[in-house]
N, C-alpha and C positions, 0 to 999 in steps of 0.2 A: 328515311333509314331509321330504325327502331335503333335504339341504343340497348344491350343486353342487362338485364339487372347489378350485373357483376362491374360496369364499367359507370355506374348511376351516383355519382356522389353525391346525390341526395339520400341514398337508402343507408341505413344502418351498415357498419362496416360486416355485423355478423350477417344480416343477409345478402350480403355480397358475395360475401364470400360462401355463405350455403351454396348461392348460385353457381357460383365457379368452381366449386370443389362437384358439383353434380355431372360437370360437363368433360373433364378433364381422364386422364386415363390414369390407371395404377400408377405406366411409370412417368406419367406426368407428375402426378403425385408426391411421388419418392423425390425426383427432383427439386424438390423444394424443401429437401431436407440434407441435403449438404452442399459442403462448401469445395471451392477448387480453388488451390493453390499454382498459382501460374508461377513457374521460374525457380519454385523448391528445388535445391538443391539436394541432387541421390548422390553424393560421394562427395568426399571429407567429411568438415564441421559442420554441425548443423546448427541449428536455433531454437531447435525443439528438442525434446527428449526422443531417440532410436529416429532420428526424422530420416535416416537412409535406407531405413529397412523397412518402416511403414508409409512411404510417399507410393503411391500405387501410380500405376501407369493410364494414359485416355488418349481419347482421339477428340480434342475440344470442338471440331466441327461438330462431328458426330454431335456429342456427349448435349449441345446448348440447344438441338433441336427439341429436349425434353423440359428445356426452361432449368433455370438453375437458383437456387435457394442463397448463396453467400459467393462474395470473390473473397480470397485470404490476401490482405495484406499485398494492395499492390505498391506501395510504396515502402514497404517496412521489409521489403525480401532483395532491395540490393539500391544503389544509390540511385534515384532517380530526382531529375530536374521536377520539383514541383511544380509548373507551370504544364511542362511537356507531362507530366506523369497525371495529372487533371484530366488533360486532353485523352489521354491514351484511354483513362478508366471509363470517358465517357464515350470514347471510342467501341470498348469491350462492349458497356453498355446496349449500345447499337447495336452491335450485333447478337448478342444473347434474347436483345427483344424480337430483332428482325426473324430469327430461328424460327421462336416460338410458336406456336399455333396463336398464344394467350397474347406475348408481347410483355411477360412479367419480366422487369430487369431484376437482378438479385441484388441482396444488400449487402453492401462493399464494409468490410471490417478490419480494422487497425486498432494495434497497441497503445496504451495509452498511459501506460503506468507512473513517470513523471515526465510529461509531454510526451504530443504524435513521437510517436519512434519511427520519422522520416529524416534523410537529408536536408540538411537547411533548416530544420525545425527546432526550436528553444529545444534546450534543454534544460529543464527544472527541475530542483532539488528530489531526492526521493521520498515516497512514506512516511519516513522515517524521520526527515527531517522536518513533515508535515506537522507528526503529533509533535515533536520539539519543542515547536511555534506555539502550540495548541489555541491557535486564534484559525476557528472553524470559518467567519467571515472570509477570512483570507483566501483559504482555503475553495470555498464557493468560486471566489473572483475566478482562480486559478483552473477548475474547473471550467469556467463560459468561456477564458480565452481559449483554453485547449479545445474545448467542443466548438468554438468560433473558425478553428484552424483546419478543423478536419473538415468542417461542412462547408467550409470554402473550396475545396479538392472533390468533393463528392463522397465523401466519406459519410455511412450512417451512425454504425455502430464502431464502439471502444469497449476492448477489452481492458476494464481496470471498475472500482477502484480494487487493492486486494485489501480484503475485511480477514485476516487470517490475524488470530492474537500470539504473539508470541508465547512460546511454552521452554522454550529451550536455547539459547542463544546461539549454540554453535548450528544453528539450521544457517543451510547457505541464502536463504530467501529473507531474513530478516530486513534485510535495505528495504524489500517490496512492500513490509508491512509499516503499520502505522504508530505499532508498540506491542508493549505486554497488559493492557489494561482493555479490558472489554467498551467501558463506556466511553474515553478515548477516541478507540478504533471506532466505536458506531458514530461518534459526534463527528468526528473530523473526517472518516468516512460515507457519513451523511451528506455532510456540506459538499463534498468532489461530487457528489452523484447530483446532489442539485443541480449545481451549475453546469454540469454535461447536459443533464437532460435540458434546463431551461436553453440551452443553445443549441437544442432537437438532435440533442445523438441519444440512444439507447447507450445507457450504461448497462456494464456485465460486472455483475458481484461475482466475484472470487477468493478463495476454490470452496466450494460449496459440498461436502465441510468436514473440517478437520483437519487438515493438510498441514497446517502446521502444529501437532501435537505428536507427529513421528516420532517412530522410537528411535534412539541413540541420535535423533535430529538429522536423520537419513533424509535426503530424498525419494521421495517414494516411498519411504518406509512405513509398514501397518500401522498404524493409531490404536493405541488402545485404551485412551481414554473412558471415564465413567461416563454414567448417565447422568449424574449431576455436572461436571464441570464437561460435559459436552452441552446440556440446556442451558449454564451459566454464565459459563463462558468463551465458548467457541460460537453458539448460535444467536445470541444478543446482537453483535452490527450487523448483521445480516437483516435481520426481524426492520431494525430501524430504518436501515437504509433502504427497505421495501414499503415502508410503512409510512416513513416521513421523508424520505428522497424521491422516491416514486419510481425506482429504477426497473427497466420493465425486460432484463433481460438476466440470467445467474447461468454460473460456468459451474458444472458439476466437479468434482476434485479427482484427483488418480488416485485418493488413496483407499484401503480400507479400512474400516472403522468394527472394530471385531471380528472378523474374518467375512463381513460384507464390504466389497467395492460399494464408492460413493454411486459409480455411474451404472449402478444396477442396483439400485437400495428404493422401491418405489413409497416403503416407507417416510424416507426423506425427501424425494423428490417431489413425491406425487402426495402424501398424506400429509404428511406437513407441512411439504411448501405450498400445497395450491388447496388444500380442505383444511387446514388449520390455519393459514395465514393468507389465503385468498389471491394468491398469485396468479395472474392471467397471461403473464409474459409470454418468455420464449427460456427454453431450458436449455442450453450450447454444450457441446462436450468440449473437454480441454483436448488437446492437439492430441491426437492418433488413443484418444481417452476409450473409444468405444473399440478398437484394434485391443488395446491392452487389457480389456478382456479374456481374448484366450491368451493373448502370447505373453502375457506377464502374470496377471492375477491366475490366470488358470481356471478358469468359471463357465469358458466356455469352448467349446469343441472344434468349433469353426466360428469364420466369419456370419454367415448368417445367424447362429444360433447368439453369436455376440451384439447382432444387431436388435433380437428378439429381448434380450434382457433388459438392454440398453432404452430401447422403446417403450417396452413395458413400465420398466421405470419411471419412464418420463423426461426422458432426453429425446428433446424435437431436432436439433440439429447435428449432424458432425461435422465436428472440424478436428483439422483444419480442409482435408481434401478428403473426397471419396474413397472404399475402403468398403465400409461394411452397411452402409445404407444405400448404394446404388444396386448392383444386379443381385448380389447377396439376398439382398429383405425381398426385392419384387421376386424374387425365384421360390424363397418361403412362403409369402403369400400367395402365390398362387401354388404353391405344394399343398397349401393349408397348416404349415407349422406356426404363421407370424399370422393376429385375426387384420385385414383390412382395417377393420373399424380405428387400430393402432393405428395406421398410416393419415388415415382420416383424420386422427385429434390432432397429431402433431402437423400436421399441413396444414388443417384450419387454425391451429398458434402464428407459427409462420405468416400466411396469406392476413390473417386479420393486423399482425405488424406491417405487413407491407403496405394494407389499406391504411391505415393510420396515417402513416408516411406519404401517401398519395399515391403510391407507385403501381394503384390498380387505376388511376385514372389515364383518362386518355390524352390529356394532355400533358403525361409527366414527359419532365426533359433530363435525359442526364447531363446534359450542364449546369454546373451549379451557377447560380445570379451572381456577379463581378461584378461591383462598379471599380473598383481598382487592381492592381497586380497584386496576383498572389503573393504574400510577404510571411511565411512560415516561422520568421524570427524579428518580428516588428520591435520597432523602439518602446512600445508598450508592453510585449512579452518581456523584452527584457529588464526595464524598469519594475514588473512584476515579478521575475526572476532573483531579480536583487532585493527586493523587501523580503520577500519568502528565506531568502539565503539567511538575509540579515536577522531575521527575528527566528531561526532557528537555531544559531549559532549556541551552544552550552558555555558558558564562563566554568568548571567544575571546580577551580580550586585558583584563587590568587592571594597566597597564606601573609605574602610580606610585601606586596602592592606594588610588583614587577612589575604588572602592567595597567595601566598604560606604558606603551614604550614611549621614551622621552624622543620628539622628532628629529635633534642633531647625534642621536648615540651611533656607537659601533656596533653593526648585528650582525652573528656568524648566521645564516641560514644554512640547514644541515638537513639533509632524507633525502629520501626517494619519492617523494610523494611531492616535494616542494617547484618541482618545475617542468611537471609533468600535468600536462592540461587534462587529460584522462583520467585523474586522482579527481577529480571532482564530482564525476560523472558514475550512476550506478549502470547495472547489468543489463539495465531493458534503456540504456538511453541508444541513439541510431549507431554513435560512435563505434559503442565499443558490446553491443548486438550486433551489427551488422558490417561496418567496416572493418572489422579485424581481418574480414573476409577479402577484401578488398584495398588490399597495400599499393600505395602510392594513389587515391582519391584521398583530396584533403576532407580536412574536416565539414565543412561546410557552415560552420559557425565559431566567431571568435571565445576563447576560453583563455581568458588571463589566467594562471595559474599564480599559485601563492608567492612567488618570489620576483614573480614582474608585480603584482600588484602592490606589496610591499612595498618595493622601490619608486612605483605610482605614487605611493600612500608617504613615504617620509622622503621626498627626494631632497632633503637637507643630512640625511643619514647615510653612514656608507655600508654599504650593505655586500656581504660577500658570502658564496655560493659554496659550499661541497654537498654530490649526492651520499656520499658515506656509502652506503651497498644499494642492492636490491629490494623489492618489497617481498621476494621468495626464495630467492636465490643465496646459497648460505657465503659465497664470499665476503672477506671481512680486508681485502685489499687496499680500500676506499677507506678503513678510518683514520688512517693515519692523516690523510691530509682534512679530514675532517676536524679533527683533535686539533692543527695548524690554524685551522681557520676561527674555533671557538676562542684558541687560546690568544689569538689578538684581538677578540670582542668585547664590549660590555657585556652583552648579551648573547645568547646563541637561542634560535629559535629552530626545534628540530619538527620536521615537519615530516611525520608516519603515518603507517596504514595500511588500509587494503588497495585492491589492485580488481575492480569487477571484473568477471567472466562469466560464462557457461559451465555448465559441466569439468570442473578441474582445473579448466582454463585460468583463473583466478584466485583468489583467497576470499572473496564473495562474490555472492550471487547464487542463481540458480543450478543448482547441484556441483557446490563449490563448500560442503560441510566441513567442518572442521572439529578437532578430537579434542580439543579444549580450547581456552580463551586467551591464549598467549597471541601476544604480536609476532606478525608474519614473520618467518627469516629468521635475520640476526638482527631483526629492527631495536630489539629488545638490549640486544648486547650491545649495540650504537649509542645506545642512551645512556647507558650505563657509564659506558667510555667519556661520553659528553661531559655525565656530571664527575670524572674524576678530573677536570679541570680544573673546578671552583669554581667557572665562570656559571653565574645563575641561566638555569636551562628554563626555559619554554616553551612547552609538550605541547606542539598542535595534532590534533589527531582528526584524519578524514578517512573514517571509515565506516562500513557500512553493517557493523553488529559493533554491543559495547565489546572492548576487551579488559581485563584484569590489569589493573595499575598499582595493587598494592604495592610491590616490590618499589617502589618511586615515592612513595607518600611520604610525605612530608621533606622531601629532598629537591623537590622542582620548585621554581619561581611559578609557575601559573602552566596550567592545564587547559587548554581548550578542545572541545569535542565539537565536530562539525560530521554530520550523516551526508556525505554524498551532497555537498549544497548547489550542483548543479554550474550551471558555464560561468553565471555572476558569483560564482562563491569563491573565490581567489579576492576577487575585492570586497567581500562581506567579510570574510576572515580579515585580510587584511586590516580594514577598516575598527573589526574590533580589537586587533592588539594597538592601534595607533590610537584608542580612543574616539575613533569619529563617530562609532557604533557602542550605543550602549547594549553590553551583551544582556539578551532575554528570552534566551531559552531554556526550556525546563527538560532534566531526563524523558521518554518515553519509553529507555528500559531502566535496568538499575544494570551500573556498572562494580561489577565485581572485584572483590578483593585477590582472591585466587586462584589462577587460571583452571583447574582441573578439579574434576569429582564434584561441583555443584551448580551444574546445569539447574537456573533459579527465576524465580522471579519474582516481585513482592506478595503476588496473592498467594498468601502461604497462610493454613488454620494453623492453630496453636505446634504441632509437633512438627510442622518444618518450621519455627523459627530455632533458632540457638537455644542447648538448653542443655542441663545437664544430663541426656540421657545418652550423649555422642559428644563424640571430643572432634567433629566436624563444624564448625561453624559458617552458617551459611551467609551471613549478614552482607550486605555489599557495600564498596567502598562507600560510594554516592548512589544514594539511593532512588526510588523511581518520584520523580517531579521536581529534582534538584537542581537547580544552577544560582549562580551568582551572578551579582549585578556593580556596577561603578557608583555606583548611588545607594542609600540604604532608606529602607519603608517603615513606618509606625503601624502596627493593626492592631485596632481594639473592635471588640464586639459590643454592642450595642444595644441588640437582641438580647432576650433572657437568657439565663443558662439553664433553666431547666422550666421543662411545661410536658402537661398530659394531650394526648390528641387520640382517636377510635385510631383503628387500625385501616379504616380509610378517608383517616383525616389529613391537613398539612399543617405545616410551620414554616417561617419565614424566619431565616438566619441571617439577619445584619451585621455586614465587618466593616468598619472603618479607614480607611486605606490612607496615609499621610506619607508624600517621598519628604522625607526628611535632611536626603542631600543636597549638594548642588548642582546639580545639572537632571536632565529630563530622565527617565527611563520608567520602564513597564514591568509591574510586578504582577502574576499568575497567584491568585485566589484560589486557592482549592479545598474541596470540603469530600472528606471522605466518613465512610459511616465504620462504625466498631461494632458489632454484634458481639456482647458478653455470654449472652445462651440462647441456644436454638435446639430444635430435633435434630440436626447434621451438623457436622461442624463448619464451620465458616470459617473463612479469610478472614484474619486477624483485622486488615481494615483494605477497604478496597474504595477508589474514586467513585462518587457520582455526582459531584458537580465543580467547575470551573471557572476560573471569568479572567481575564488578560485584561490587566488595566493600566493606561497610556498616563501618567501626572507629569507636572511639571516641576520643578523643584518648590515646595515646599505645598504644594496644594493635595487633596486631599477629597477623596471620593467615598462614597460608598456603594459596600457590593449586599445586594439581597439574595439569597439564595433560597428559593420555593421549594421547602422538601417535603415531597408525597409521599406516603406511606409505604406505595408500591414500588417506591425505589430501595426499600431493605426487601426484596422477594426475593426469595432462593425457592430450587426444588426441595420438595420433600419426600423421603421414604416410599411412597406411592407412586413417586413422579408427576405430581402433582405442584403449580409455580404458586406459591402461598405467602402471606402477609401473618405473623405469629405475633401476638400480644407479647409484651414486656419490656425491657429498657432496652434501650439503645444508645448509643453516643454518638455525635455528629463531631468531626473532628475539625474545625479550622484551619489550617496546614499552610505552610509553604510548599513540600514534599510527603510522602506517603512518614516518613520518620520524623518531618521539624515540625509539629505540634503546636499551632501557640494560642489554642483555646481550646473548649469542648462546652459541647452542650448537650444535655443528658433528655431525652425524652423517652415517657413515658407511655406507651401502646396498650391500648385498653379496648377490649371488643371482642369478639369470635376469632377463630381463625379464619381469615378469608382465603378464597381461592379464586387466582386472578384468572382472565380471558385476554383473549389479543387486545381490549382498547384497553388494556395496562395502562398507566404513566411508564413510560421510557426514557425521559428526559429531568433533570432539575430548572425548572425556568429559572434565569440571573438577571438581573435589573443592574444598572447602574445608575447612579444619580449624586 
């Protein structure tokens, strides 16, 4: 028996698949360019955006005789036993191959945003509380476990990380990102993608691009972003995380970006993703992305014609379910509206991923290799779970050294947030994505919340409960015994926030925007009540965008900010009011002074900061890279303050790092650049490099920082990425504002004009 070229895992995966693509029919073809959602839900809530109105109807017998391209989310669409839901996919499996003429199984796809979004599956803090951390190692780890978990199930591909830079705070998706700082997003966006791919899942960059630069911070709302801070800073993590993560798959955006949709822009898809930066992936559409086409964007007339844009563009797959790439496009192509040769490129993307993966051999199995039971929530996830909480956590303000809490005091605990397990948890965890749907299935994983682990944490202290109201709901019934409870304490610890959902459902998450940056409710008037006690307050805040705390400043005993720190974050929190935990994490937005009219962020050139031309000031409380720590650090510089290097030279920036208190903690190095004059104006000063360093009390490191030339590049006037002679300042920093060096170099040479093997990174040493 001859073996066919297509099945020869000896030959090149491109000839293989020439072979296979020769043999196959049109709507074999097509086949292998969307996905099918089994068990979407067409009425109520849904999980997606209009998911009731664009879930299209099939006949799955029928439908797998043509071979099928993606399952959607068999375990992310309703509570399934991971053991049994293993079985099941490898069950589909079987039969989607048995169909076939080919025997091609499809590639199984899940969520992945802070952990698998299954039952029984960790759940890990979000994005947001990633860049917190901003220790990208970490990061990485958390990554291989999660790609470790899916590919135990049969899982290939994860849709995650999201590389979206914040632009606007009140966007309801900020949890999902990583911050408002482009190199940030790419570094600690980088590291998640590594460690997926290294534990053989296809990572999906997301939304590819713009989507968070909406306007009034709409979902869905048009972009209208420049060409420079679209080059600058919206398309930087992306470039990296394809360039140095190796992620081999990008999810096209919903939105538009000048009056072009992302998923019809072959511009961006195709010209700059795959002829400027060499992309050989696979290009995914966001859920029912290639549908909203006509019925939302208005671009195009019909489904076929929405499928023709879509393709041309350079989007190989749709997801979530079929729609406008199944009879739609084979009825075009063979009208001759849509050329075949489209069908052909993005098939052969597809197939050449499948080859990769082995799933054109013949001995692939859809069972994944077990030597042990499926364990979705291992004492290692969660061990990992708790470091990540823990080194996320914000210390933002302890003015008069409330905390540490003393382990035998009296503590009022007060909010809505405080003994509620789902306060921990963002929009895309399984929880509270998909069980909402789903009343009366427990949770499937334990979530200490902030008021049992407290009590875990001092069980020498007496500790006592009021929720005081809602996280949305404007009743104010509940302060009275709230005000009862502080007013027998030493302390009162009020524990606020958001509340994640979908679409409205919440106070974040995904299309959960908000008209300004006041806390939810009457969370705000809780607090207020708190502090007319006199008993010193301590503002825990778990929520998933910064909110405005002016109104409080200088009135609270200590402030802590925690992002959504996932199921171990009730005792990471904990942990750091009792002192077990030395807090060490840094902003990743800037948290504002005033809730309304300055949607902000720190990358601002000279005329958005404060000034006298507006009696608006935009400045924020706490700035972006800011936190505080229980211990206090020494930095001197070491390195020269000032030196000449060409314009594609480097330098090396030595800081000194001494913990000068007494006990262990970690202080975040950071060095940001100042551009005094350019052709465009620039960001007064913006991050390009980091270092997270671990001392012990009274020891004493240093941090090097390798600065390349091409890390001051901005576009210029042309739109062209260039390197401009002249001075520059390298900032030493705690936060984008606390300052406690600078080093002046001097840029001398032509202008240059960089190409993709740019420097993208600061390398850091420690020693």
């Amino acid at each position: 028996m001859t073996t066919a070229p297509w099945r020869d895992p000896a030959l090149p995966a491109a000839t293989r698949v020439d072979d296979l693509l020769a043999r196959m029919t049109l709507e074999e073809k097509a086949a292998q360019l969307y996905g099918v959602w089994v068990g979407a839900a067409t009425d109520g809530d849904g999980v997606a955006p209009l998911q009731r109105e664009m879930t299209a109807d099939y006949e799955w017998d029928e439908l797998i005789t043509l071979g099928l391209g993606q399952l959607t989310r068999s375990f992310g669409t309703a509570p399934v036993d991971p053991a049994l839901g293993a079985r099941a996919l490898a069950r589909a499996q079987r039969r989607i191959t048995a169909a076939g003429r080919f025997g091609i199984p499809a590639i199984a796809h899940e969520e992945c945003l802070a952990g698998f979004t299954a039952w029984r599956a960790t759940a890990y803090p979000v994005p947001l509380a990633w860049g917190a951390a901003f220790d990208p190692p970490l990061v990485e780890e958390l990554g291989r476990h999660i790609g470790h978990d899916l590919r135990s199930v049969g899982v290939h591909q994860g849709l995650a990380p999201v590389l979206d830079v914040v632009r606007d705070p009140r966007w309801g998706r900020v949890e999902e990102t990583i911050g408002e700082d482009p190199y940030l997003v790419g570094t600690v966006g980088t590291a998640y993608v590594r460690g997926l791919e290294r534990a053989g899942i296809i990572a999906t960059l997301k939304h590819f691009a713009g989507y968070a630069s909406s306007v009034g911070a709409r979902n869905l709302a048009p972009v209208r972003a420049g060409v420079r801070e679209f080059a600058d800073v919206t398309l930087p993590p992306f470039e990296m995380a394809l360039r140095e993560g190796g992620a081999r798959s990008v999810m096209a955006a919903y939105n538009e970006t000048d009056g072009v949709p992302a998923s019809a822009d072959p511009r961006l898809l195709t010209g700059l993703l795959r002829e400027e930066w060499d992309f050989e992936g696979t290009v995914v559409a966001d859920y029912f992305g290639i549908g909203f086409l006509q019925s939302l964007h208005r671009v195009a007339g019909t489904e076929a014609e929405a499928a023709r844009l879509a393709l041309a563009a350079g989007i190989d797959v749709e997801l979530p379910t079929l729609r406008c790439y199944g009879r739609p496009l084979v009825a075009a192509v063979r009208e001759g509206t849509v050329p075949e040769a489209l069908v052909d490129r993005a098939a052969r993307r597809v197939l050449v991923q499948k080859c990769e993966l082995g799933m054109l051999d013949e001995d692939w199995t859809p069972e994944p290799a077990q030597e042990v039971a499926i364990d979705l929530d291992s004492t290692a996830n969660r061990a990992l779970a708790r470091r990540l909480a823990e080194e996320s956590v914000v210390l933002l303000d302890n003015p008069d050294g409330t905390l540490p809490l003393a382990p035998d005091t009296r503590i009022a605990v007060v909010g809505p947030r405080a003994a509620d397990a789902l306060a921990m948890l963002g929009c895309y965890s399984f929880p509270s994505h998909v069980l909402t749907h789903h009343p009366g299935v427990d949770l499937g994983i334990a979530i200490p919340t902030v008021l049992d682990s407290l009590r875990a944490e001092l069980p020498d202290a007496k500790v006592t409960f009021a929720e005081g109201c809602d996280v949305s709901d404007p009743d104010t019934s509940g302060f009275q015994e709230a005000v009862a409870r502080a007013a027998e304490a030493d302390v009162c610890v009020a524990v606020l926030g958001d509340r994640a959902g979908l679409f409205g459902r919440g106070t974040s998450g995904e299309g959960c925007d908000v008209t300004d940056l006041a806390l939810p409710g009457v969370q705000a008037d809780l607090l207020d009540t708190l502090l007319s006690t006199g008993v010193p307050v301590v503002l825990v805040l778990l929520t998933g965008r910064p909110y405005a705390l002016g109104r409080w400043h200088g009135r609270l005993g200590a402030v802590v900010q925690a992002f959504f720190p996932g199921e171990e974050g009730g005792p990471a929190v904990a942990g750091v009011l009792s002192g077990r935990v030395n807090p060490s994490g840094r902003l990743p937005v800037s948290v504002p002074r005033v809730p309304g009219g300055q949607p902000w962020t720190y990358l601002q050139p000279p005329l958005g900061l404060a000034g006298e031309v507006s009696n608006l000031d935009p400045t924020p409380l706490y700035p972006f890279g800011h936190g505080r720590s229980y211990t206090a650090f020494a930095w001197e510089t070491v390195s020269g303050k000032e030196a000449e290097i060409g314009t594609d030279g480097s330098y090396d920036v030595t800081v000194a790092v001494r913990n000068t208190g007494r006990r262990a903690g970690a202080e975040v190095v950071q060095l940001y650049l100042h551009d005094p004059v350019a052709s465009v104006t620039r960001p007064d000063v913006r991050l390009i490099g980091y270092q997270r360093v671990e001392l012990a009390p009274g020891e004493s490191r240093r941090v090097t920082f390798r600065f390349h030339a091409d890390l001051s590049a901005f576009t210029d006037r042309e739109g062209a990425r260039v390197v401009e002679p002249g001075a520059l300042e390298l900032r030493v920093a705690a936060s984008s504002a606390d300052v406690r060096d600078t080093v002046t170099l001097h840029l001398t040479g032509p202008v240059r004009r960089l190409g993709p093997d740019r420097v993208l990174r600061c390398e850091t040493g420690v020693e």
